[in-house]
N, CA, C and O atoms as a GROMACS GRO file, in nm:
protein
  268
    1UNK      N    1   3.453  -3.446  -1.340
    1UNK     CA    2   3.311  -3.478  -1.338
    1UNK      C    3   3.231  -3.370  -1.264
    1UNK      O    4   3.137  -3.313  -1.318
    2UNK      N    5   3.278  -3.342  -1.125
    2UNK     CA    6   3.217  -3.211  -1.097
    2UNK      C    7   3.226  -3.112  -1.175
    2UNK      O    8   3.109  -3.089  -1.204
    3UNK      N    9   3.292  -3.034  -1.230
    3UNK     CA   10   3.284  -2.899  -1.321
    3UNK      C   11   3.176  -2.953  -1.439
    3UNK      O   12   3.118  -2.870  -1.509
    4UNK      N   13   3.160  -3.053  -1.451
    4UNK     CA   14   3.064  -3.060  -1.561
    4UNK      C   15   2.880  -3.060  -1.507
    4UNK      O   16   2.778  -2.999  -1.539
    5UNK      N   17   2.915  -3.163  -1.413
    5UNK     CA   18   2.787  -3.119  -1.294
    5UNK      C   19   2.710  -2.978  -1.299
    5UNK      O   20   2.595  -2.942  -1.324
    6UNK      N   21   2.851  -2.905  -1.256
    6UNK     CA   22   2.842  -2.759  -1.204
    6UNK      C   23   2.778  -2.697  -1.275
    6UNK      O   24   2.673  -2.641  -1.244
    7UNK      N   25   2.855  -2.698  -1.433
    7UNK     CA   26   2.821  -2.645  -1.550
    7UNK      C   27   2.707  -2.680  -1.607
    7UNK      O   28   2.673  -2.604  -1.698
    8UNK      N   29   2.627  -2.780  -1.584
    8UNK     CA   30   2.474  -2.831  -1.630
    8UNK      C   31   2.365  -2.731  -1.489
    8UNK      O   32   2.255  -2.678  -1.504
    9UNK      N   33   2.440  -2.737  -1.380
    9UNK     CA   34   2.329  -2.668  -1.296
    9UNK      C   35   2.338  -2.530  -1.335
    9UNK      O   36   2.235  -2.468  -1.363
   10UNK      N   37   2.464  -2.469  -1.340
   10UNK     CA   38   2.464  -2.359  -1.388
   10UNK      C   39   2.347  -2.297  -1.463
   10UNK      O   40   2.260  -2.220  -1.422
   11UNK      N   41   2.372  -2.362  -1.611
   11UNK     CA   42   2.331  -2.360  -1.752
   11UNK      C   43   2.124  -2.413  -1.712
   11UNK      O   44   2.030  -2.381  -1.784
   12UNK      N   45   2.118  -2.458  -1.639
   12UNK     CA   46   1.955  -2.522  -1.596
   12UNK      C   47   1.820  -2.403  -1.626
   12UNK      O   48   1.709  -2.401  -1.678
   13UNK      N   49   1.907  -2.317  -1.561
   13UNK     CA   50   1.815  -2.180  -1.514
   13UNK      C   51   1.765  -2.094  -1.654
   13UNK      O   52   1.669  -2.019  -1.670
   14UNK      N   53   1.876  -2.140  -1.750
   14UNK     CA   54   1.835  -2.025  -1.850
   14UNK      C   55   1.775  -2.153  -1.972
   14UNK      O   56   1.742  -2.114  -2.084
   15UNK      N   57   1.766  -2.292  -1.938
   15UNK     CA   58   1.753  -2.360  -2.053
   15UNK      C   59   1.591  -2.360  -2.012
   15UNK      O   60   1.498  -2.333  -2.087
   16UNK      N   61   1.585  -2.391  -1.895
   16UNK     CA   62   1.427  -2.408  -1.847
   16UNK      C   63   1.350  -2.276  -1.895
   16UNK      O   64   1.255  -2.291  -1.971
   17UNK      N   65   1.383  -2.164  -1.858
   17UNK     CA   66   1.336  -2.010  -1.871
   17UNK      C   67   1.316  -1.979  -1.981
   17UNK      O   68   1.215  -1.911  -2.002
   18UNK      N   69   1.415  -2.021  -2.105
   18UNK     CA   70   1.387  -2.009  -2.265
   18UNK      C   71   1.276  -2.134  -2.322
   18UNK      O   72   1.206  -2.102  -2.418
   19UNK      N   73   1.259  -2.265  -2.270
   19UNK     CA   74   1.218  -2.348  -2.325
   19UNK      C   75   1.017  -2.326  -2.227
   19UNK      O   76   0.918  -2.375  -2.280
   20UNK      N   77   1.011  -2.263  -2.120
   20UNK     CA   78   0.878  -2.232  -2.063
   20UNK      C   79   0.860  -2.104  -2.166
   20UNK      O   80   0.754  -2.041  -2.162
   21UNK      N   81   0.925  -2.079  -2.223
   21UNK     CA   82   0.916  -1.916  -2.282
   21UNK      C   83   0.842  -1.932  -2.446
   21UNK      O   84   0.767  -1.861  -2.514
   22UNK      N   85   0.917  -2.077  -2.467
   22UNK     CA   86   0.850  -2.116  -2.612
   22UNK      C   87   0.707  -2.216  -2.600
   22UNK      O   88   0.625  -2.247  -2.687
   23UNK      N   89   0.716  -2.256  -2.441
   23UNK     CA   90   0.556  -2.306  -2.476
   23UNK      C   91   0.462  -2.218  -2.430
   23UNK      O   92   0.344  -2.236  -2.462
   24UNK      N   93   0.503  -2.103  -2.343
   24UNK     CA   94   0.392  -2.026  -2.301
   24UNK      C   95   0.365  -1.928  -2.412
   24UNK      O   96   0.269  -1.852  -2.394
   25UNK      N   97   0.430  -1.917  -2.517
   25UNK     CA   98   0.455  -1.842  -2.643
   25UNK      C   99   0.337  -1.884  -2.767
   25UNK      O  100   0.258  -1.829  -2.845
   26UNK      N  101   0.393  -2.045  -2.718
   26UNK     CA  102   0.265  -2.152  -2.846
   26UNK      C  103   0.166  -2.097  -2.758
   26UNK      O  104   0.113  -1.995  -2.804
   27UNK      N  105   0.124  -2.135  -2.646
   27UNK     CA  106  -0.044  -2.112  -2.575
   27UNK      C  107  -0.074  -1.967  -2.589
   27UNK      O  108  -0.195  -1.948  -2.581
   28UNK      N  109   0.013  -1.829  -2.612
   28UNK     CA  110  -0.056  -1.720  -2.614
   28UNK      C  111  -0.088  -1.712  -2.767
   28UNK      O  112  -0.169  -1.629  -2.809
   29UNK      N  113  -0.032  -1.790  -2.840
   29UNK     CA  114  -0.084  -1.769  -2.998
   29UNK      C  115  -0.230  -1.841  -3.044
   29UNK      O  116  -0.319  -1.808  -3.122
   30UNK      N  117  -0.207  -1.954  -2.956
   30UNK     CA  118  -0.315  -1.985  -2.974
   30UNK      C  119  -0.449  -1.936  -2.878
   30UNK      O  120  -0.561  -1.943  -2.929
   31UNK      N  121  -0.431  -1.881  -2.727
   31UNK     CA  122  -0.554  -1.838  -2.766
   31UNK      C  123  -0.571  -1.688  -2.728
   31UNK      O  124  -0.632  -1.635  -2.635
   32UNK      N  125  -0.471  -1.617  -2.869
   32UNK     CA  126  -0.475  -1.508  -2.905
   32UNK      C  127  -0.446  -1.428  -2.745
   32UNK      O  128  -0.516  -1.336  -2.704
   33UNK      N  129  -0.353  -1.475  -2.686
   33UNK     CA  130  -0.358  -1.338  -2.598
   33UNK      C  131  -0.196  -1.270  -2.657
   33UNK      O  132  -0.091  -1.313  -2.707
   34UNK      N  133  -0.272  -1.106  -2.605
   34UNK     CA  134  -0.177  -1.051  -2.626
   34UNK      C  135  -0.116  -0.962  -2.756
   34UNK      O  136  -0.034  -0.871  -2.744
   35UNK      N  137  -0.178  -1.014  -2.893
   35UNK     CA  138  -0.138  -1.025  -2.974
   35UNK      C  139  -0.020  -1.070  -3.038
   35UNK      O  140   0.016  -1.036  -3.150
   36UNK      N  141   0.048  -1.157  -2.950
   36UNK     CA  142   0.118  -1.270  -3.032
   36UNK      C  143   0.118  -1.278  -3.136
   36UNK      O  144   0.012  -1.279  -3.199
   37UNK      N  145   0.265  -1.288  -3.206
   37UNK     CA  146   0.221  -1.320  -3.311
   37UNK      C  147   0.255  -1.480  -3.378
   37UNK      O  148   0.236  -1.560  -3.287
   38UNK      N  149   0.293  -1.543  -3.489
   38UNK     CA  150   0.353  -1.700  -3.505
   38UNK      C  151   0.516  -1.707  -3.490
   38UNK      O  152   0.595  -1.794  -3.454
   39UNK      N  153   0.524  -1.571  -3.536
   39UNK     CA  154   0.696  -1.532  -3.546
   39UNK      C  155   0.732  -1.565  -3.373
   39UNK      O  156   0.820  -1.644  -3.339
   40UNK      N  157   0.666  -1.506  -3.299
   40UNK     CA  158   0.769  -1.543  -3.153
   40UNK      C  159   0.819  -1.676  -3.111
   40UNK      O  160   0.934  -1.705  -3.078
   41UNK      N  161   0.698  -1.763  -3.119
   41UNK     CA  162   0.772  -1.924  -3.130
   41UNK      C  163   0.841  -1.963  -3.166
   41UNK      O  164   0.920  -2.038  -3.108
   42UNK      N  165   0.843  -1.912  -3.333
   42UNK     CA  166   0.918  -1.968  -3.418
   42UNK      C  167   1.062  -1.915  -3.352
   42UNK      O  168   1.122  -2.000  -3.286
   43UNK      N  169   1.135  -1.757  -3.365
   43UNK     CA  170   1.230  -1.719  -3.285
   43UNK      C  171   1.262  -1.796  -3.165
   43UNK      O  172   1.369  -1.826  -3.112
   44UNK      N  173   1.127  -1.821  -3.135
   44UNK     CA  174   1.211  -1.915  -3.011
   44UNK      C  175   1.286  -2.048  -3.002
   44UNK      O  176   1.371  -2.096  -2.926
   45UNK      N  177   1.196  -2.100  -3.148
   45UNK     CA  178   1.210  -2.242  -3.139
   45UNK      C  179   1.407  -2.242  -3.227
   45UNK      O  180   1.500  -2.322  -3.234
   46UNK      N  181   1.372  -2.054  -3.291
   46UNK     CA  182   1.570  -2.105  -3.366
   46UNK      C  183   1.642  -2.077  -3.299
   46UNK      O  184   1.755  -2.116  -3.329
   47UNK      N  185   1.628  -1.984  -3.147
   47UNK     CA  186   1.705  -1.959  -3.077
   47UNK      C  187   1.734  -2.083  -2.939
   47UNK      O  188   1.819  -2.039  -2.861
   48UNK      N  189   1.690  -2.196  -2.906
   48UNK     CA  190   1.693  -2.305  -2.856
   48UNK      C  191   1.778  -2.378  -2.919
   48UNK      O  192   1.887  -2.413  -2.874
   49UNK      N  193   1.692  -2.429  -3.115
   49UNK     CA  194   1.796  -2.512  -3.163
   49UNK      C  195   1.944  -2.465  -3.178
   49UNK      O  196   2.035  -2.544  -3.155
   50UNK      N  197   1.971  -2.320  -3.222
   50UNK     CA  198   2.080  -2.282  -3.208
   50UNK      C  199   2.161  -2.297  -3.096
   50UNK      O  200   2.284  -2.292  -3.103
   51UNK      N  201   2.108  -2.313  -3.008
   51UNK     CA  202   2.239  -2.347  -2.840
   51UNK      C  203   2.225  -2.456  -2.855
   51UNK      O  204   2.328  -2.499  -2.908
   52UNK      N  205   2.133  -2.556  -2.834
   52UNK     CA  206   2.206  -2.682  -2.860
   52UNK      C  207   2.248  -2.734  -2.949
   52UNK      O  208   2.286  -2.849  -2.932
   53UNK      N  209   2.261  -2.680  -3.072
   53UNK     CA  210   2.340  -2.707  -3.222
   53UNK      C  211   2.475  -2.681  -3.153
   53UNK      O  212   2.555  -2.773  -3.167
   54UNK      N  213   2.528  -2.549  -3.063
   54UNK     CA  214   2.615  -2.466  -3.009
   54UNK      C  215   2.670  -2.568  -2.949
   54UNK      O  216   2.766  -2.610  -3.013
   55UNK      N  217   2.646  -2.630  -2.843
   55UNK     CA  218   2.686  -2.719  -2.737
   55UNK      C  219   2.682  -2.868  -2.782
   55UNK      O  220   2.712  -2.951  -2.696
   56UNK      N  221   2.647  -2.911  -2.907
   56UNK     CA  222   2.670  -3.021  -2.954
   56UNK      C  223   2.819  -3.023  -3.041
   56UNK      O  224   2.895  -3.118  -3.060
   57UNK      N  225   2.829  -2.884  -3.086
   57UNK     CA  226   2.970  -2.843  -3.161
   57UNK      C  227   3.061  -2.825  -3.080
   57UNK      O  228   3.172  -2.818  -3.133
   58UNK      N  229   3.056  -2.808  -2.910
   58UNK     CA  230   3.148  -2.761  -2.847
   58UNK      C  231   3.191  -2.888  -2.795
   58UNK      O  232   3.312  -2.906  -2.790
   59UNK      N  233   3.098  -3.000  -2.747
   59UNK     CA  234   3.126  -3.104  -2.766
   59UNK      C  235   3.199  -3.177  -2.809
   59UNK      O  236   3.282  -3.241  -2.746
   60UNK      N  237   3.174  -3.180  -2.971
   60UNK     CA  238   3.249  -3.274  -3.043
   60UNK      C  239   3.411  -3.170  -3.037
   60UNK      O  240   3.489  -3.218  -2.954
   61UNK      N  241   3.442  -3.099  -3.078
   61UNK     CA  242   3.517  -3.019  -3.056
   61UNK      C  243   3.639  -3.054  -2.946
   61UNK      O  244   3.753  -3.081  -2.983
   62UNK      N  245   3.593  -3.051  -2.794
   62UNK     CA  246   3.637  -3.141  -2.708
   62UNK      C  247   3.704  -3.281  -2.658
   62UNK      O  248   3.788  -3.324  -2.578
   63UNK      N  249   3.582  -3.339  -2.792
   63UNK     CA  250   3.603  -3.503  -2.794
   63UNK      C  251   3.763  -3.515  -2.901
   63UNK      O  252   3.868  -3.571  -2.870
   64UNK      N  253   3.730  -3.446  -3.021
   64UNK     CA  254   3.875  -3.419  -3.133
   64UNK      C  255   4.010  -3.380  -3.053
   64UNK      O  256   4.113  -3.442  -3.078
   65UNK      N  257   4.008  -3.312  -2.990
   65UNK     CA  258   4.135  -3.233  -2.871
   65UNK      C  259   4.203  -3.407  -2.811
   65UNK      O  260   4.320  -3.440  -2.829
   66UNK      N  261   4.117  -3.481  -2.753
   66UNK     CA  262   4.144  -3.609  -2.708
   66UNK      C  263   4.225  -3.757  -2.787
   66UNK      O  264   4.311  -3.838  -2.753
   67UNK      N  265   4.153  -3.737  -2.890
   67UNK     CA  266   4.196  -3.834  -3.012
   67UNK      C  267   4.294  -3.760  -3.108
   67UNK      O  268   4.338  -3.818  -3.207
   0.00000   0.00000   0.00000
């Protein structure tokens, strides 16, 4: 139970940092700073679902090893 603890605080720093990254991403598109463009959100929003698609597969994965 601890190593899994561990492994969520670990993992905290970069989930928070990517997921402030995709809303401060929506607010510069919308009000145009920067020149933003729609593509960065979007990248952001497939590079999020992709890790937790990642960690839902590593998951089940885990759970199969057991049964």
């Amino acid at each position: 139970m601890n190593k899994k603890i561990i492994s969520i605080l670990l993992q905290l720093p970069f989930i928070l940092i990517i997921v402030a990254s995709f809303f401060g991403s929506i607010y510069a598109v919308v009000k145009k700073i920067g020149g933003i463009s729609l593509a960065v959100p979007i990248i952001l929003l497939a590079v999020i679902v992709l890790y937790f698609y990642g960690r839902y597969l590593e998951k089940n994965k885990k759970e199969e090893m057991f049964f």
